[in-house]
C-alpha positions in Angstrom: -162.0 -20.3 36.0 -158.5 -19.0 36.4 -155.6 -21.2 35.4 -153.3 -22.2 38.5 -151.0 -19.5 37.8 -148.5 -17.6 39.3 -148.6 -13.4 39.4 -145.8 -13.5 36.3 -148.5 -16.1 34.5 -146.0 -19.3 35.2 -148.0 -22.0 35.9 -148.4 -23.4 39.4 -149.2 -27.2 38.6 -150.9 -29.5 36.2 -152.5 -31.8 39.0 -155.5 -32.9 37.6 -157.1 -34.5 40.9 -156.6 -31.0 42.0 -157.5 -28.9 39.2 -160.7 -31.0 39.0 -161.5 -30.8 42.7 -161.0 -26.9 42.6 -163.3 -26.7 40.0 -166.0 -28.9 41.2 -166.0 -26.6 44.5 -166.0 -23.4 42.3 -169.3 -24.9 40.4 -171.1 -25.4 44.4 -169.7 -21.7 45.5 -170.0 -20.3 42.4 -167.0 -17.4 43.3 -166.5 -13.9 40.9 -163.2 -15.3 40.4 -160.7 -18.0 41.6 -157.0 -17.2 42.8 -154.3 -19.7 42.9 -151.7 -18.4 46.0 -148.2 -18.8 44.7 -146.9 -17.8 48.6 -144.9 -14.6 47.3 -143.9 -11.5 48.6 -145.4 -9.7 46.3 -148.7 -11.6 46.8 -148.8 -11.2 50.4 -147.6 -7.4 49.7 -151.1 -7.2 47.1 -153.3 -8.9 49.7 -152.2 -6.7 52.4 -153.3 -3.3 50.9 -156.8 -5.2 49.7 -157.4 -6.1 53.4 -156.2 -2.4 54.3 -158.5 -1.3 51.4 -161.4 -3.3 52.5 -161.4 -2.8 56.1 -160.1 -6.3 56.9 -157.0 -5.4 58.3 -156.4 -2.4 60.0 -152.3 -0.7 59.8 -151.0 -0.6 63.0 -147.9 2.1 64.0 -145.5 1.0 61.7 -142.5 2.3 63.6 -143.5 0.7 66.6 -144.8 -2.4 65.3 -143.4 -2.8 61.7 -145.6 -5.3 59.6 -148.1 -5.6 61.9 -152.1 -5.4 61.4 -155.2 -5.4 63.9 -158.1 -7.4 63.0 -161.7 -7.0 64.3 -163.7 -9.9 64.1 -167.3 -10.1 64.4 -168.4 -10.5 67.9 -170.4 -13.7 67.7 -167.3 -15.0 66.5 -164.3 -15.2 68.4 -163.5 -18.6 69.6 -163.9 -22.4 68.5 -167.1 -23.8 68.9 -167.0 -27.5 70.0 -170.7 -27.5 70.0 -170.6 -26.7 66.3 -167.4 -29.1 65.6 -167.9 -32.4 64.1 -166.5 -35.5 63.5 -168.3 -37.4 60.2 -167.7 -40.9 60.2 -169.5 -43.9 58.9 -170.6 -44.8 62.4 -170.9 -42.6 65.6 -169.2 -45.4 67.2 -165.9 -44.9 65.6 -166.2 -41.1 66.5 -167.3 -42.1 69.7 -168.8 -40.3 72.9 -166.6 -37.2 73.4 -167.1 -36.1 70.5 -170.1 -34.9 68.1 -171.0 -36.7 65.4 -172.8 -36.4 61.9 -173.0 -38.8 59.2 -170.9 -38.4 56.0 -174.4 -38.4 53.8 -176.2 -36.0 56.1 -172.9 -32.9 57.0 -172.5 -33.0 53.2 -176.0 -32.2 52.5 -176.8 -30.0 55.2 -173.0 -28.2 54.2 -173.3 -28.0 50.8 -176.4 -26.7 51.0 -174.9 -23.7 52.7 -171.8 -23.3 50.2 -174.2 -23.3 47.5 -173.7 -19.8 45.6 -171.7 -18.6 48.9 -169.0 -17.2 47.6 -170.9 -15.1 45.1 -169.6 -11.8 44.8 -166.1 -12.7 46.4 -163.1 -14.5 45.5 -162.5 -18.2 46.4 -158.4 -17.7 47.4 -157.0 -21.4 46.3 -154.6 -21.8 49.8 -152.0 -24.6 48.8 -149.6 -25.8 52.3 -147.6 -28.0 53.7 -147.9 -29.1 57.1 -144.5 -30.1 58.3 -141.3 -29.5 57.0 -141.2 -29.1 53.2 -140.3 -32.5 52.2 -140.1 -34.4 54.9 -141.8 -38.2 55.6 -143.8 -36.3 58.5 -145.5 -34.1 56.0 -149.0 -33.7 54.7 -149.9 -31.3 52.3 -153.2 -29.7 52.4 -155.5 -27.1 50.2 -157.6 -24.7 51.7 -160.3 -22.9 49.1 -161.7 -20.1 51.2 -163.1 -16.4 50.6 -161.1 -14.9 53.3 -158.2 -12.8 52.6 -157.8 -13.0 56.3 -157.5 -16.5 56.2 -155.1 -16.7 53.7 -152.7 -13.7 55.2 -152.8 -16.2 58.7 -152.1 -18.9 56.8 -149.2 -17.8 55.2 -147.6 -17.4 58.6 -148.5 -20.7 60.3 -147.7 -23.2 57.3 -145.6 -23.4 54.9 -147.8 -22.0 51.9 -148.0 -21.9 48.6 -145.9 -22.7 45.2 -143.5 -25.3 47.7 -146.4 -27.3 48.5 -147.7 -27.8 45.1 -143.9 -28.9 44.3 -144.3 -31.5 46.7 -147.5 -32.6 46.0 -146.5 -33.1 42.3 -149.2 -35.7 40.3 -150.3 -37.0 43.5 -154.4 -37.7 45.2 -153.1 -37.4 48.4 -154.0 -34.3 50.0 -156.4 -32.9 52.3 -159.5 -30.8 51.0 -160.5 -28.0 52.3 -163.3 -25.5 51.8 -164.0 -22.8 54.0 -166.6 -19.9 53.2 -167.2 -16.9 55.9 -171.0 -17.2 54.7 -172.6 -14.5 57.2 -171.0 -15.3 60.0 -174.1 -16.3 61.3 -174.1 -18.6 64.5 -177.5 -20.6 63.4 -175.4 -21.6 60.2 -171.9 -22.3 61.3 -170.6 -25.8 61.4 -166.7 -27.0 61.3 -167.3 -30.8 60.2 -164.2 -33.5 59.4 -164.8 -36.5 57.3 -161.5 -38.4 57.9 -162.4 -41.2 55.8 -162.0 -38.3 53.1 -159.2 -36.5 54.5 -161.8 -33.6 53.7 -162.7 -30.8 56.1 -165.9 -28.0 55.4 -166.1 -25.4 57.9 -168.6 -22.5 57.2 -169.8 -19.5 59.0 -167.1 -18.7 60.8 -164.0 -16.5 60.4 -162.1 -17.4 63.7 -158.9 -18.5 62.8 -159.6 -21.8 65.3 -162.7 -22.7 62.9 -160.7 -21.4 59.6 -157.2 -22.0 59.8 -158.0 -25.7 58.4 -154.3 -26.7 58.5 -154.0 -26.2 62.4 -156.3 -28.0 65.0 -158.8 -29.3 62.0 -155.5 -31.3 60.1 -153.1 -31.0 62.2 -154.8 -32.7 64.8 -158.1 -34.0 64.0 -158.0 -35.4 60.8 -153.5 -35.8 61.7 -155.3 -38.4 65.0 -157.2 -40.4 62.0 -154.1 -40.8 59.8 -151.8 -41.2 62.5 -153.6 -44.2 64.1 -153.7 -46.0 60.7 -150.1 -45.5 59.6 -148.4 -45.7 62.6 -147.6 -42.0 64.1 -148.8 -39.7 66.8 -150.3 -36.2 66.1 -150.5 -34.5 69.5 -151.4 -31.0 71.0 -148.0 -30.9 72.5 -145.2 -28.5 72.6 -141.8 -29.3 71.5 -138.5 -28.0 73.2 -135.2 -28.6 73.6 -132.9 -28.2 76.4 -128.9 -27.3 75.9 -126.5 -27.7 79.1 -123.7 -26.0 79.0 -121.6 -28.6 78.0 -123.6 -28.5 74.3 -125.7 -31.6 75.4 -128.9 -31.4 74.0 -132.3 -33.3 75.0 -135.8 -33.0 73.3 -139.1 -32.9 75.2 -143.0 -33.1 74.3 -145.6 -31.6 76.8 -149.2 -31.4 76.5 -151.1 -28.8 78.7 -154.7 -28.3 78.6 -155.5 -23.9 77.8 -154.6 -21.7 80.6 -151.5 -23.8 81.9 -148.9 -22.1 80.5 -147.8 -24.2 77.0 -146.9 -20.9 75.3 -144.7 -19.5 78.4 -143.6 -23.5 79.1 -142.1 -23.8 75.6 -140.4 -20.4 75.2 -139.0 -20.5 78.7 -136.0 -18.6 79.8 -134.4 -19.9 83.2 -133.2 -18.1 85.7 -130.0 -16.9 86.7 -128.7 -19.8 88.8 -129.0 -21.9 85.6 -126.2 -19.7 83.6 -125.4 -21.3 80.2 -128.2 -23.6 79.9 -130.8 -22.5 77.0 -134.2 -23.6 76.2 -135.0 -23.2 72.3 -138.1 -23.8 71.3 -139.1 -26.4 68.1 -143.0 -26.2 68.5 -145.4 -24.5 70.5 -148.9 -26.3 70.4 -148.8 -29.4 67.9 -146.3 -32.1 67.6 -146.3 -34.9 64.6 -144.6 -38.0 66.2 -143.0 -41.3 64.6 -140.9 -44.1 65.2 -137.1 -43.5 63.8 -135.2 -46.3 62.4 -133.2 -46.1 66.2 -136.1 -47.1 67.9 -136.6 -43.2 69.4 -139.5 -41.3 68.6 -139.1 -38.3 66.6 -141.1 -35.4 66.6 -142.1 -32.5 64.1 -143.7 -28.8 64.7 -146.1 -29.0 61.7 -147.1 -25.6 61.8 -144.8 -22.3 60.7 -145.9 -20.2 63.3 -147.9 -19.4 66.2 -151.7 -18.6 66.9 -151.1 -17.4 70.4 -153.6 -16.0 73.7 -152.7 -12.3 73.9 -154.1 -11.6 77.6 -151.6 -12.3 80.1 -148.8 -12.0 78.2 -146.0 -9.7 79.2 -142.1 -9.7 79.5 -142.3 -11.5 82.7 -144.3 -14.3 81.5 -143.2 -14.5 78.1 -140.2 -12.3 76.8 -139.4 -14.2 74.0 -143.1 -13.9 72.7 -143.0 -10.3 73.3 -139.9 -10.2 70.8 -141.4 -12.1 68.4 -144.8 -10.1 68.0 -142.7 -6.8 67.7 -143.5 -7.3 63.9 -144.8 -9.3 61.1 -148.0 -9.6 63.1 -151.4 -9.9 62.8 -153.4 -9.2 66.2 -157.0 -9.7 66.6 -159.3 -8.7 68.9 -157.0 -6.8 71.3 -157.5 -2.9 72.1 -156.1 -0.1 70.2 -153.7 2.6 71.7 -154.1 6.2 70.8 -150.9 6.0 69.2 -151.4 2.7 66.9 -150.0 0.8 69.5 -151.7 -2.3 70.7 -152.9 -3.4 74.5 -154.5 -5.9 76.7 -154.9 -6.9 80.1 -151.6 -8.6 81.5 -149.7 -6.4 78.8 -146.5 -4.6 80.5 -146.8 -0.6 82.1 -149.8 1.3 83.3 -153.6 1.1 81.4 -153.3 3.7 78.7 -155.3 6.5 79.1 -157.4 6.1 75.8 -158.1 2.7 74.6 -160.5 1.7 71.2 -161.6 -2.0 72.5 -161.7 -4.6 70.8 -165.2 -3.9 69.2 -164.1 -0.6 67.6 -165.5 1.8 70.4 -163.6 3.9 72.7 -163.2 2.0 76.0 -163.2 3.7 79.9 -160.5 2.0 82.3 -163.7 2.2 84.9 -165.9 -0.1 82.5 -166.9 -3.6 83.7 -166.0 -4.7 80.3 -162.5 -5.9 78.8 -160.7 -4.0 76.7 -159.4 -7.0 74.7 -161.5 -9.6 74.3 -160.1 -12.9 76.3 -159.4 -15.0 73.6 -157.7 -12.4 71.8 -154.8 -13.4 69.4 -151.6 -13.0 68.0 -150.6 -14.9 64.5 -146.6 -14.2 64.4 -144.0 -16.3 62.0 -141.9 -18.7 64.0 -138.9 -17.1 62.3 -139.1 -14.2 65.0 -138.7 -15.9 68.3 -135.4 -15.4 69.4 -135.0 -18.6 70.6 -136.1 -20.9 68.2 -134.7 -23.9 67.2 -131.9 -24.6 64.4 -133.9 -27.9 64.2 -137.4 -26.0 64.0 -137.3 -27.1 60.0 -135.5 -30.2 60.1 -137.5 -32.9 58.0 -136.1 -35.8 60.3 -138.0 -34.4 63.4 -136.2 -34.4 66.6 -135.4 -37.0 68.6 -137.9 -37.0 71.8 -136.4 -38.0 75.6 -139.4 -37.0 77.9 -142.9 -36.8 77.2 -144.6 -34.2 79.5 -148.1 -34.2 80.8 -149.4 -31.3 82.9 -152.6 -29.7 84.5 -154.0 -26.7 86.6 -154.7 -28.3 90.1 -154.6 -26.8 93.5 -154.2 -30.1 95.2 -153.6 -33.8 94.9 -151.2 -33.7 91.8 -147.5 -33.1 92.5 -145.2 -30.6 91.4 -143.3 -33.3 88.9 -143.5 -37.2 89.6 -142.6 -39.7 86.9 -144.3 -42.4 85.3 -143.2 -46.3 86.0 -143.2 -47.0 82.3 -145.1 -46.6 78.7 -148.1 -47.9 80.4 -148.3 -46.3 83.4 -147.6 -42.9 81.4 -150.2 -43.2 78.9 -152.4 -43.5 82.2 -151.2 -40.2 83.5 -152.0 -38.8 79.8 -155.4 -40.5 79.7 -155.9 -39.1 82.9 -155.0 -35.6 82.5 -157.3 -33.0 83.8 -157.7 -29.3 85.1 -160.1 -27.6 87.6 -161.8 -25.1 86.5 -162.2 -21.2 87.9 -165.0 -19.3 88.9 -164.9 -17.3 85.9 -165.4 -20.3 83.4 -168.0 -21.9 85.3 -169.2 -20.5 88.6 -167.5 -23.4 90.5 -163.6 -23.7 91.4 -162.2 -26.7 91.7 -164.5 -28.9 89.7 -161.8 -31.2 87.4 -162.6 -31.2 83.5 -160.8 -34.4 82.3 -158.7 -33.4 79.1 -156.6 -36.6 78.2 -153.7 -35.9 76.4 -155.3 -32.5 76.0 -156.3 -33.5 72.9 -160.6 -33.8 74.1 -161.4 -31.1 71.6 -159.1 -32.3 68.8 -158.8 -36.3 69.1 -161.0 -37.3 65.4 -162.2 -40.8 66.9 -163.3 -42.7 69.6 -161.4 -41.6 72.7 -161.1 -45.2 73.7 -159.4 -46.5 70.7 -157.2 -43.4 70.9 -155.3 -44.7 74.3 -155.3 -48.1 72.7 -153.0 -46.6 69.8 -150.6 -44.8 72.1 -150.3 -48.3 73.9 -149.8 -50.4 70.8 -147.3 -47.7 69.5 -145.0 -48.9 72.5 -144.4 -51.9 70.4 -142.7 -49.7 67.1 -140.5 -47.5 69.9 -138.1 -49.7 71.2 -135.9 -46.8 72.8 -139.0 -45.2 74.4 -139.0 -41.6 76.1 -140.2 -41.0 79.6 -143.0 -40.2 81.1 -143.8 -36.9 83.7 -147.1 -35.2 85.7 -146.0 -32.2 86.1 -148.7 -29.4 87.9 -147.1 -25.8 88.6 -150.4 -24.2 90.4 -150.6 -26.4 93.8 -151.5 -23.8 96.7 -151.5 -23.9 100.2 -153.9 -23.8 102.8 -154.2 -20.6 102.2 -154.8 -20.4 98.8 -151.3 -19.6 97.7 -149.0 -20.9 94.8 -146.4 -23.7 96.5 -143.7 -23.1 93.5 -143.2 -19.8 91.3 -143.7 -21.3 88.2 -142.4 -19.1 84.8 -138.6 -19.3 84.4 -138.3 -21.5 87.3 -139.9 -24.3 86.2 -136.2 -24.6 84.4 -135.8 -26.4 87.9 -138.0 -29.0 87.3 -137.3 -29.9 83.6 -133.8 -30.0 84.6 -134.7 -32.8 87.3 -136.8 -34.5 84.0 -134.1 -34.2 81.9 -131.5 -36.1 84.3 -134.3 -38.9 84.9 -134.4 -39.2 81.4 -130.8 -39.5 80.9 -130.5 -41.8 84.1 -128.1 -39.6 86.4 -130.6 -38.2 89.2 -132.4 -40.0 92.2 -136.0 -40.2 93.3 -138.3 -41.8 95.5 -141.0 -44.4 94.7 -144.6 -43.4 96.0 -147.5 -46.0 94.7 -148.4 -43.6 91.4 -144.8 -42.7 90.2 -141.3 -41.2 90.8 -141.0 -38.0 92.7 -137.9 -35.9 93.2 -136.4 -36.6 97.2 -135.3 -34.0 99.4 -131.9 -32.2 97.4 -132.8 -33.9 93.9 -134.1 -30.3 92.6 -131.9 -27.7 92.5 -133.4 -25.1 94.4 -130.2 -22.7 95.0 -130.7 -19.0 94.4 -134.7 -20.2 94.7 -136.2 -18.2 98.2 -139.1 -20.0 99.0 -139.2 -22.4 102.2 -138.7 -26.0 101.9 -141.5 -26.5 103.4 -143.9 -25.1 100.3 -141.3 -27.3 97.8 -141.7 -30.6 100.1 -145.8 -30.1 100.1 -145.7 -29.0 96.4 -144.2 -32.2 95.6 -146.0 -34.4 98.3 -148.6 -37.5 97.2 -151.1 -37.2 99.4 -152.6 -40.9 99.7 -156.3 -40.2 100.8 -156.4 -37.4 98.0 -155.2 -39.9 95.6 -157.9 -42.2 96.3 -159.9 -39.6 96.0 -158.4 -39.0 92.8 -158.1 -42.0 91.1 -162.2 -42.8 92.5 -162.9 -40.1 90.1 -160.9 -41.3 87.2 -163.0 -44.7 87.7 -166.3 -42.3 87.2 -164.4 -40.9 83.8 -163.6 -44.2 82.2 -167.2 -45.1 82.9 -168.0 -42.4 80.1 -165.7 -43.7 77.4 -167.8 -46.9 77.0 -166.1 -50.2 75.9 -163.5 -49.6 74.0 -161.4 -48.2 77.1 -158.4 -50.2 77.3 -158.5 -52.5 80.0 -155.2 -52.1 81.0 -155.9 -48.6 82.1 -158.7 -49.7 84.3 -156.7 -52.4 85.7 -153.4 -50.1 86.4 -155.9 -47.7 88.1 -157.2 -50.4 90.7 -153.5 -51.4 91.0 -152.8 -48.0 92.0 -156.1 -47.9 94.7 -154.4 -51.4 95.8 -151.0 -50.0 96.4 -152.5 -47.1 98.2 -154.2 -49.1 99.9 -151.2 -51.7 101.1 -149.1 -48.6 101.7 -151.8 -47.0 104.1 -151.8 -50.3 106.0 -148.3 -50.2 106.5 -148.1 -47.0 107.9 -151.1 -47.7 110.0 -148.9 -50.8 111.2 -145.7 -48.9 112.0 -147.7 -45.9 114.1 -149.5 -48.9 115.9 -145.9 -50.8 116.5 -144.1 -47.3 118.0 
């Protein structure tokens, strides 16, 4: 095997629990040849023209889109597969019922028996990375040993990779394994499994960067969940941003949004005119690390380096600062070709070009019933591009967090904003958290798919225990954040959007932000705060009051509706629900309840 040595022959480290690990995986795959990635530029520069050379990556028009690549992935293979996803503890009661579960003894067998001799013939890429800023407490360092040069180019742009995480690591055991193998991209023997007791993660079969790119939702979030419930933190599939007045004052928010809400748009925001001098700059965009600072605040960290991003639908009116930062260094996949070496999909800015090369390789009619890019197609760009990041995007003390943020797709029942009573009472709205689906996904619209925390695909335990850690962790953040709903999609009667959403949700998180910092009113309804007539600034805004006062309405027989159904939900959790949850939810039903009577009372009485 290869020593763990740089391009210039310096070695990369003498870890022995590392060496020896790498080793032992090299004797199961039994690889050509083993590569240690030092994270250079002339090693990404080398791995590059191999891909180019090998079909992996095709060049894009480099004076249009300098640095960038498309990818073509096979087409069984171009999303994660929850079905396929597991979680392999001792017990399937501590993974519990929302997720699937294989024992340790078993996913090893069955997995190794799949790595064995599987990267014959290829090159097992040693991926070393650091979650987190280099250095920082938040931190984990991880190693990925894969046979994809793919998966090692898209790794160098979401993590911090190569020779600095083996600097930090040093003589230390503690790191997550790894091991990844393409195999034959067959479906019948692909499997992403976890073994957090291990801090170890196998995923075979697959070459979709959500089943491959082990440091993101497979460390970052499953296996980060684990760690975080035993030492004390929170790894969440939030967004981090901050917001900048005018006046230089800056406050930090976390949101978590199920897919198709907006998180991307949501943390890259830019507002609109009326708000002149205020900025949004943007920390995270899909993962947050959280802990407990020495000030009793909670502090959060963007583990990742860059961003995996949902090309459809993305455009200069939705996202300009995304469309800036995949201008170059970018590696798209799955999105159609231009005749020019340009790249398209549906949502993207201008008129259909006139010839298109789909996704799949073949040339692509406007007329066709099919899409040109496929709907999960993506875009891996460095954080370093958007023009709006954060100074703070790298800071190894985290930032400190003011508002957490919960928000789903619904057409009805859930307000515009409204803001949790306390800790409690927002961990409810988390644990709560759904989004109805569309006729495309399913065949039914409106049906609710509960997504608490939007972490159901990604929380690696019981779901139950889970909300009992974010309501213990009150007790380590003295100086808590606050709590929001927010929903940006409630329509009318007549099946139109109450509130314009994009840039003017600034409107909204400007109303969180002065909760947060005390200095704005609201009214109390029997679930939470909501704004009062003249709390949002809705100047420069022309929509009539009317859509704004039924976008932000609680309606009380929909919300006994609502909270009926979140009764049916905890049902599925099984005992290790909190009870406090179930308890604040027939509060609620009771306050509803008492309110209705009243109201009943007073139209009796006049």
């Amino acid at each position: 095997m290869q020593s763990p040595t740089d391009h210039a022959g310096k070695a990369l480290t003498k870890n022995k629990h590392l060496v020896q690990w790498v080793e032992e995986m090299a004797r199961l795959t039994k690889p050509d040849q083993v590569v240690w990635c030092d994270g250079s530029e002339e090693e990404r520069h080398q791995l590059t023209e191999q891909a180019v050379a090998s079909g992996v990556l095709l060049p894009l028009n480099q004076q249009k889109l300098p640095g960038c690549y498309l990818h073509r992935s096979n087409p069984n293979d171009v999303a994660r597969v929850e079905q396929l996803t597991f979680i392999c503890t001792p017990t399937k009661d501590e993974a519990g019922p929302t997720n699937n579960w294989m024992a340790p003894e078993e996913a090893y067998k069955k997995l190794g028996a799949l790595f064995d001799g599987s990267m014959k013939g290829r090159t097992m890429y040693v991926v070393p990375y650091v979650m987190g800023p280099v250095g920082s407490h938040h931190s984990k360092i991880g190693i990925e040993l894969t046979d994809s040069v793919y998966v090692v180019l898209n790794m160098r742009l979401m993590t911090r990779m190569g020779r600095a995480a083996l600097t930090m690591l040093g003589e230390s055991n503690d790191f997550n394994r790894g091991l990844h193998s393409t195999l034959d991209i067959n479906p019948e023997r692909r499997f992403i499994c976890h073994f957090p007791q291990d801090n170890t993660i196998w995923s075979v079969g697959s070459g979709y960067g959500g089943n491959v790119l082990l440091g993101k939702k497979c460390l970052a979030l499953r296996i980060g969940s684990y760690l975080g419930r035993n030492e004390g933190w929170l790894a969440e599939h939030m967004l981090i941003l901050g917001v900048e007045s005018p006046e230089g004052e800056m406050t930090y928010v976390a949101a978590a949004f199920p897919s198709a809400c907006g998180k991307t748009n949501f943390a890259m925001m830019i507002p609109p005119k009326r708000f002149k001098g205020w900025k949004i700059w943007t920390v995270g965009d899909d993962i947050a690390w959280m802990r407990p600072g020495e000030d009793g605040k909670l502090y959060a960290v963007n583990p990742e380096f860059g961003y995996f991003g949902v090309a459809p639908g993305t455009n200069v009116k939705t996202n300009p600062n995304a469309m800036k930062t995949i201008a170059k260094d970018t590696i798209y996949t799955n999105v159609a070709l231009t005749k020019d070496g340009g790249v398209w999909w549906e949502g993207k800015d201008g008129a259909t070009p006139a010839e298109l090369t789909d996704w799949t390789g073949k040339p692509w009619d406007p007329g066709a019933p099919s899409k040109a890019a496929h709907p999960n197609s993506r875009f891996t760009a460095p954080s370093t591009n958007n023009p709006a990041l954060s100074k703070f995007y790298d800071d190894p003390h985290g930032v400190p967090v003011s508002a957490i943020i919960f928000g789903g797709r619904r057409a009805t029942t859930v307000p515009l904003v409204m803001q949790a009573f306390n800790w409690m009472n927002g961990v409810f709205f988390g644990a709560t958290l759904g989004s109805e689906t569309t006729a495309a996904a399913t065949g039914k619209v409106g049906v609710v798919r509960r997504d608490p925390m939007a972490m159901l695909p990604f929380c690696g335990y019981d779901m139950g225990t889970y909300f009992g850690h974010w309501l213990r962790m009150q007790g380590t953040v003295t100086n808590p954040p606050k709590f929001f709903l927010v929903n940006w999609f409630r329509k009318n009667q007549d099946g139109k959007f109450l509130w314009p959403g994009y840039g003017e949700n600034m409107r909204v998180l400007k109303w969180i932000v002065d909760r947060a910092r005390l200095r704005v009113g609201g009214q109390e309804t029997p679930l939470g705060w909501v704004p009062r007539s003249g709390d949002l600034d809705l100047s420069g805004l022309d929509i009539p009051h009317e859509d704004v006062d039924a976008a932000t309405n609680v309606d009380l027989d929909e919300w006994t509706a609502e909270l009926d159904s979140m009764g049916e939900f905890f049902k599925t959790l099984g005992p290790t629900l909190p009870n406090v949850l179930e308890l604040h939810r027939q509060v609620s039903l009771e306050r509803i309840r008492i309110m209705r009577d009243g109201q009943k009372a007073a139209t009796k009485s006049a």
